[in-house]
DRENDO-1510 file (C-alpha; in Angstrom, 1 decimal, always signed):
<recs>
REC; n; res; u; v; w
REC; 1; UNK; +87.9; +112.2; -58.0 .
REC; 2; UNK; +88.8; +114.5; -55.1 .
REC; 3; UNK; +88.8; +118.6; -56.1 .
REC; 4; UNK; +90.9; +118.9; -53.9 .
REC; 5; UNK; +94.4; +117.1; -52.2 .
REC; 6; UNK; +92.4; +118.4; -49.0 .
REC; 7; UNK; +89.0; +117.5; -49.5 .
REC; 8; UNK; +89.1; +113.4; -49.7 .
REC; 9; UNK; +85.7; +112.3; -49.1 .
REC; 10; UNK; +81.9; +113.6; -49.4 .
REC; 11; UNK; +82.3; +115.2; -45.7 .
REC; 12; UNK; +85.3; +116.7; -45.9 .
REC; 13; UNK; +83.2; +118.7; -49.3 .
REC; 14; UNK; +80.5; +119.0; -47.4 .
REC; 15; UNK; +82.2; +120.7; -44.3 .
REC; 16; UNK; +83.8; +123.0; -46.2 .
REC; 17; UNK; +81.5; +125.9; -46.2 .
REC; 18; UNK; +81.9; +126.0; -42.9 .
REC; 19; UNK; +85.0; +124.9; -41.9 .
REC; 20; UNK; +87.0; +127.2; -44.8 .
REC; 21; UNK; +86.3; +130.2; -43.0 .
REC; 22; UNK; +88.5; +128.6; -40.0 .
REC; 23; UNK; +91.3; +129.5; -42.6 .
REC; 24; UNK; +91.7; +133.1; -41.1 .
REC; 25; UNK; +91.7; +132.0; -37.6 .
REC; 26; UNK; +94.1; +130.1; -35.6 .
REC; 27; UNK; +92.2; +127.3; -35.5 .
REC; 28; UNK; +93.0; +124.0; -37.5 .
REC; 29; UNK; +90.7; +121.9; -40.0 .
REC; 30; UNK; +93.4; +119.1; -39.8 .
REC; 31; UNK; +95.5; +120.0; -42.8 .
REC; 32; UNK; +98.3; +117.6; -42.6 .
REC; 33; UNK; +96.5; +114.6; -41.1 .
REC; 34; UNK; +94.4; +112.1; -42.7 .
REC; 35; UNK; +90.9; +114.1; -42.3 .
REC; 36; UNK; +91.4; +117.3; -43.6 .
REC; 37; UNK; +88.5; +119.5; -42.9 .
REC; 38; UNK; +86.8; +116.5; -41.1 .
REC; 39; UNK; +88.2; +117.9; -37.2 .
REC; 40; UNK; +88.8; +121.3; -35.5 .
REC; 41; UNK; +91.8; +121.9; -33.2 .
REC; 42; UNK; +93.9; +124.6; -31.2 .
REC; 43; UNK; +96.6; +124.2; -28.9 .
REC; 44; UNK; +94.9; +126.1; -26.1 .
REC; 45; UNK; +91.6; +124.1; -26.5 .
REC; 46; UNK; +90.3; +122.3; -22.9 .
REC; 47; UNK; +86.8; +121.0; -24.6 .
REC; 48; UNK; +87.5; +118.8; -27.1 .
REC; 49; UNK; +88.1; +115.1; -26.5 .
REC; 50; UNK; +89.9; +114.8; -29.6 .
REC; 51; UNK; +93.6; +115.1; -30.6 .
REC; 52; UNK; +96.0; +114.9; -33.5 .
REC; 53; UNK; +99.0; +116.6; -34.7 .
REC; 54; UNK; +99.6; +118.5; -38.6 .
REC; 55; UNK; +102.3; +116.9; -39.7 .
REC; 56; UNK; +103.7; +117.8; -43.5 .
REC; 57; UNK; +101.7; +116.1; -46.2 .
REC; 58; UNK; +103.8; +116.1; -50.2 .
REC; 59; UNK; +101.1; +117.9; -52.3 .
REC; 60; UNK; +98.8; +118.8; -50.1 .
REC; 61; UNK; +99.8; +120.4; -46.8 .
REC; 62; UNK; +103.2; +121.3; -47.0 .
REC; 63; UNK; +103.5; +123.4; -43.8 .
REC; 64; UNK; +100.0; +122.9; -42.1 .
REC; 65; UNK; +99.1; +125.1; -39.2 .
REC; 66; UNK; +100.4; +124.7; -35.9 .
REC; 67; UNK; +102.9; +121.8; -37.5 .
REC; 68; UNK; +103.9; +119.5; -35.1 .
REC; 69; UNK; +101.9; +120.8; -32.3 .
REC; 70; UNK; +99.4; +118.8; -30.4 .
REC; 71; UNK; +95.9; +120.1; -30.5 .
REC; 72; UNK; +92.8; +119.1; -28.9 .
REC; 73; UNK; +89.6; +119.4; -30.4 .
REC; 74; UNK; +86.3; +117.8; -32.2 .
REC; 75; UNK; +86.8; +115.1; -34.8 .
REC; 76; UNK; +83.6; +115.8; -36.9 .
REC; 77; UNK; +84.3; +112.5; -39.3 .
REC; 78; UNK; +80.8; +111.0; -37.9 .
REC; 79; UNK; +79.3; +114.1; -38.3 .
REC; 80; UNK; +75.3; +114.1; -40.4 .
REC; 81; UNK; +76.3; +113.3; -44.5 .
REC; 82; UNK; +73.2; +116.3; -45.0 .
REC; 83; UNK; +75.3; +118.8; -43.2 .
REC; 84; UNK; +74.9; +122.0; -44.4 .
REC; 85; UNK; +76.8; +125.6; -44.0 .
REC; 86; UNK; +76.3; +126.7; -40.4 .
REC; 87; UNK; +77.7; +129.2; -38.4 .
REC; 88; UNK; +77.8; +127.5; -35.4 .
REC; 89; UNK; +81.4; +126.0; -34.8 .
REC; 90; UNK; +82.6; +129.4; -35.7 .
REC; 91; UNK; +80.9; +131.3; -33.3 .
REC; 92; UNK; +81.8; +128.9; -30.7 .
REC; 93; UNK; +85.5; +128.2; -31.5 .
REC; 94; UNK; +86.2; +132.2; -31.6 .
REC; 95; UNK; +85.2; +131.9; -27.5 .
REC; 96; UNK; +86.4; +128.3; -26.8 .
REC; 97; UNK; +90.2; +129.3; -28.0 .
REC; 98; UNK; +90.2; +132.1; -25.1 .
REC; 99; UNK; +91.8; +134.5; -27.4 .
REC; 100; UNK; +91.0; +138.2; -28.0 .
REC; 101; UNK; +88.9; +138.4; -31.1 .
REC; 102; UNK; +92.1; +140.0; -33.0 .
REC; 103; UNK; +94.3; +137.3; -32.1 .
REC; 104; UNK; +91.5; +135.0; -33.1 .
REC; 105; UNK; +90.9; +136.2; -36.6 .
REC; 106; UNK; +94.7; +135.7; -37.1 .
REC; 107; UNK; +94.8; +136.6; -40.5 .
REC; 108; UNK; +91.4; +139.3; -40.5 .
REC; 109; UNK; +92.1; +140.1; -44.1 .
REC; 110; UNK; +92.2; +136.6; -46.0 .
REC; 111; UNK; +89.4; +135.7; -43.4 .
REC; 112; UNK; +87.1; +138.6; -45.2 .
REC; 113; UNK; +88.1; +137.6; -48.5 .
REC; 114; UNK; +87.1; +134.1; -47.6 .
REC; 115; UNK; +83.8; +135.8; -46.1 .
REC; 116; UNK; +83.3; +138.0; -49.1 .
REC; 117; UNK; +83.3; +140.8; -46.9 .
REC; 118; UNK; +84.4; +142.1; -43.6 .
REC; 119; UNK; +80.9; +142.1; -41.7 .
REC; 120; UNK; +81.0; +138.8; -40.6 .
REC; 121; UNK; +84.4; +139.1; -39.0 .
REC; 122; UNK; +83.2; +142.1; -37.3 .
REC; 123; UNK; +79.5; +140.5; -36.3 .
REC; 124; UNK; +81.4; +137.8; -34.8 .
REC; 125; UNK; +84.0; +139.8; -33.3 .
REC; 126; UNK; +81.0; +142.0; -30.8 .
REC; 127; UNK; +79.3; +138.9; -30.2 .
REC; 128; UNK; +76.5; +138.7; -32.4 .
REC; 129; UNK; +74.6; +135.2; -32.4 .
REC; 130; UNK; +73.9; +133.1; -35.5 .
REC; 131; UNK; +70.2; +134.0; -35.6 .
REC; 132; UNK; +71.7; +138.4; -35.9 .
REC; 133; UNK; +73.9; +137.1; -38.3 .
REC; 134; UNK; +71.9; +135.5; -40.3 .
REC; 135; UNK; +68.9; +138.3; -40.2 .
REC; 136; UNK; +71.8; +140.9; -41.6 .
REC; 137; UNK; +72.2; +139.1; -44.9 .
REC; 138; UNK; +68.1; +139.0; -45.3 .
REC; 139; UNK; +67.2; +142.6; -47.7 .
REC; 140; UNK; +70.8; +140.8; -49.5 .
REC; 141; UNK; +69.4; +137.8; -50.1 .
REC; 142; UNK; +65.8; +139.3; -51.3 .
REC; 143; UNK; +67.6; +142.0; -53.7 .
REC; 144; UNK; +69.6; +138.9; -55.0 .
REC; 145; UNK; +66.6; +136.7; -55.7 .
REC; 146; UNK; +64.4; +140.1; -57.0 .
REC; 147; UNK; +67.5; +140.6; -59.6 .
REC; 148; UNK; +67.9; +137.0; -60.5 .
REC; 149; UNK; +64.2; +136.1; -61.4 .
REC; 150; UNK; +64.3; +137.2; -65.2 .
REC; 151; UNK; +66.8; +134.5; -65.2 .
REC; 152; UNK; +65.4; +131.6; -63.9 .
REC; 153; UNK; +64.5; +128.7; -66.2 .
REC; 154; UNK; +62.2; +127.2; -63.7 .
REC; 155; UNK; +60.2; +128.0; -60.5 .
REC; 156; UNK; +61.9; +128.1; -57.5 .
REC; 157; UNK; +60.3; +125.6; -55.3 .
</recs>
C-alpha cells in the first residue's frame, strides 16, 4: 500500500529523506512522471544524462513543477535499496543548477519547515560541506539522546 500517490515503491520511500528537501528548491523529484522521487531535474541542468518531462498526474501531481518543461538530470531508480538520508545531491544540485543560492532555495520558507529549521538553508547557502553540516547537529543529537534515555525500553546498540 503506497503512503503516498507519490511514493510508489520501496525507493521512492527510501529517497525521500533526502530528496523532500528538494521541495523548496527549483529542482524536480519527478512529480508528474512515473518515478516520483526516484530522479532529479532542472531545466538549466548540463550534467545529467537523464531526461523527462512533469506532466499532470489525476491525484497525485496536479500541476508538478516545471510542467511541461524538459529537464535533464539523474534517474536514481537503480540507485542502492539501503540508501539512507544523505546530504549529498543537495549540496551538489544547489551548485550544478547555476543559480544564486536565493533563487535556488525558491521557496526558503517551506524549505526550513521541511528542514525543521533555517540553519541548513543557510549552511548550504555559504558553502558549507556535508561533513560541517553534519558536525553542527552533534551537542543536538547528544542533548536529544541524554533527554531520551529514561525512556528507552532497551539498550541502544
Amino acid at each position: 500500500m503506497r503512503p503516498s500517490p507519490n511514493l510508489p515503491n520501496d525507493l521512492s520511500i527510501r529517497l525521500y529523506p533526502s530528496l523532500g528537501l528538494f521541495e523548496g528548491t527549483t529542482v524536480s523529484v519527478a512529480r508528474g512522471t512515473d518515478f516520483p522521487f526516484q530522479a532529479l531535474g532542472h531545466p538549466d541542468d548540463t550534467q545529467g544524462a537523464f531526461s523527462f518531462t512533469p506532466q499532470p498526474v489525476a491525484g497525485a501531481s496536479e500541476n508538478p513543477k516545471h510542467k511541461g518543461t524538459s529537464l535533464s538530470g539523474d534517474d536514481l531508480r537503480n540507485a542502492d535499496t539501503q540508501v539512507r538520508f544523505s546530504l549529498e545531491p543537495l549540496l551538489s544540485w544547489s551548485r550544478r543548477t547555476g543559480e544564486s543560492p536565493e533563487a535556488f532555495f525558491s521557496r526558503a520558507g517551506f524549505f526550513d519547515k521541511l528542514a525543521g529549521t533555517d540553519q541548513l538553508r543557510k549552511a548550504v547557502m555559504v558553502g558549507a560541506s556535508a561533513e560541517q553540516i553534519r558536525a553542527s547537529w552533534q551537542s543536538d543529537l547528544a542533548a536529544f539522546r541524554e533527554q531520551r534515555q529514561p525512556y528507552l525500553l532497551y539498550p541502544e546498540q
